[in-house]
C-alpha positions in Angstrom: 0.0 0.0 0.0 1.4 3.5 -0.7 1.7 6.8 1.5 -1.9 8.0 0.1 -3.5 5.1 0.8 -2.1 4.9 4.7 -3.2 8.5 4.5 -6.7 8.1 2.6 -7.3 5.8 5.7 -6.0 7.9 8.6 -8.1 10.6 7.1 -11.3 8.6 7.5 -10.8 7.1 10.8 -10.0 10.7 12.3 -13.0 11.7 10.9 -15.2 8.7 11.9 -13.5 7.9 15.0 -13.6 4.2 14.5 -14.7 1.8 11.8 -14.5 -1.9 11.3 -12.3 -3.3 8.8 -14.8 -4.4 6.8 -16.7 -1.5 6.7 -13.0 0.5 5.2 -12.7 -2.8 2.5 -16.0 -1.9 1.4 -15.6 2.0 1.2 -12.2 1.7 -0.5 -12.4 -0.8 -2.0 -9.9 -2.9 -0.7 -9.2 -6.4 -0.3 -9.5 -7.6 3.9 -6.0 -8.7 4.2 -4.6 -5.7 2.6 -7.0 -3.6 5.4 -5.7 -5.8 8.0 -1.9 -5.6 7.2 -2.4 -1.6 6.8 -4.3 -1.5 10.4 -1.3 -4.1 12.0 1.4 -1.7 9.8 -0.2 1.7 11.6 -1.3 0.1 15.0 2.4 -0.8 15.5 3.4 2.8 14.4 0.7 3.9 17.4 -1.2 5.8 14.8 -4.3 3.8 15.1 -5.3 0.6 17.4 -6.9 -2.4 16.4 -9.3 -4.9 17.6 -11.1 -2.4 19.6 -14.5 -3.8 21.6 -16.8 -1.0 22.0 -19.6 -1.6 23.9 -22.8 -2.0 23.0 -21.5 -2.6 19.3 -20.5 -5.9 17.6 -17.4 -7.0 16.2 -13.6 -5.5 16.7 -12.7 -1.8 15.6 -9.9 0.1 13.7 -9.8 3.1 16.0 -8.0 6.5 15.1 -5.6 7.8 18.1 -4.7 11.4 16.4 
């Protein structure tokens, strides 16, 4: 994945606070894995965590931490 695309997802986590992974696939387009070795590339980077519970929701979150 390139620098825009790390950035065209940053962008929309900051602005939706958190989002699953399948919900970004489906908005970018993407593939799962590619979303999922983006989100493990920037969770180790600390610029986003993933697997996030929140309550009262189903399912594990990409999370924005900017």
């Amino acid at each position: 994945m390139t620098d825009d695309t790390e950035k065209g997802q940053l962008r929309y986590l900051q602005a939706v606070i958190a989002s699953t992974s399948v919900e970004v696939a489906r908005l970018f387009g993407w593939q799962p894995g590619d979303v999922e070795r983006l989100a493990t590339r920037l969770a180790q980077d600390e610029r986003m965590q993933a697997g996030v519970h929140i309550e009262g929701l189903e399912g594990e979150y990409l999370v924005s931490v900017a």
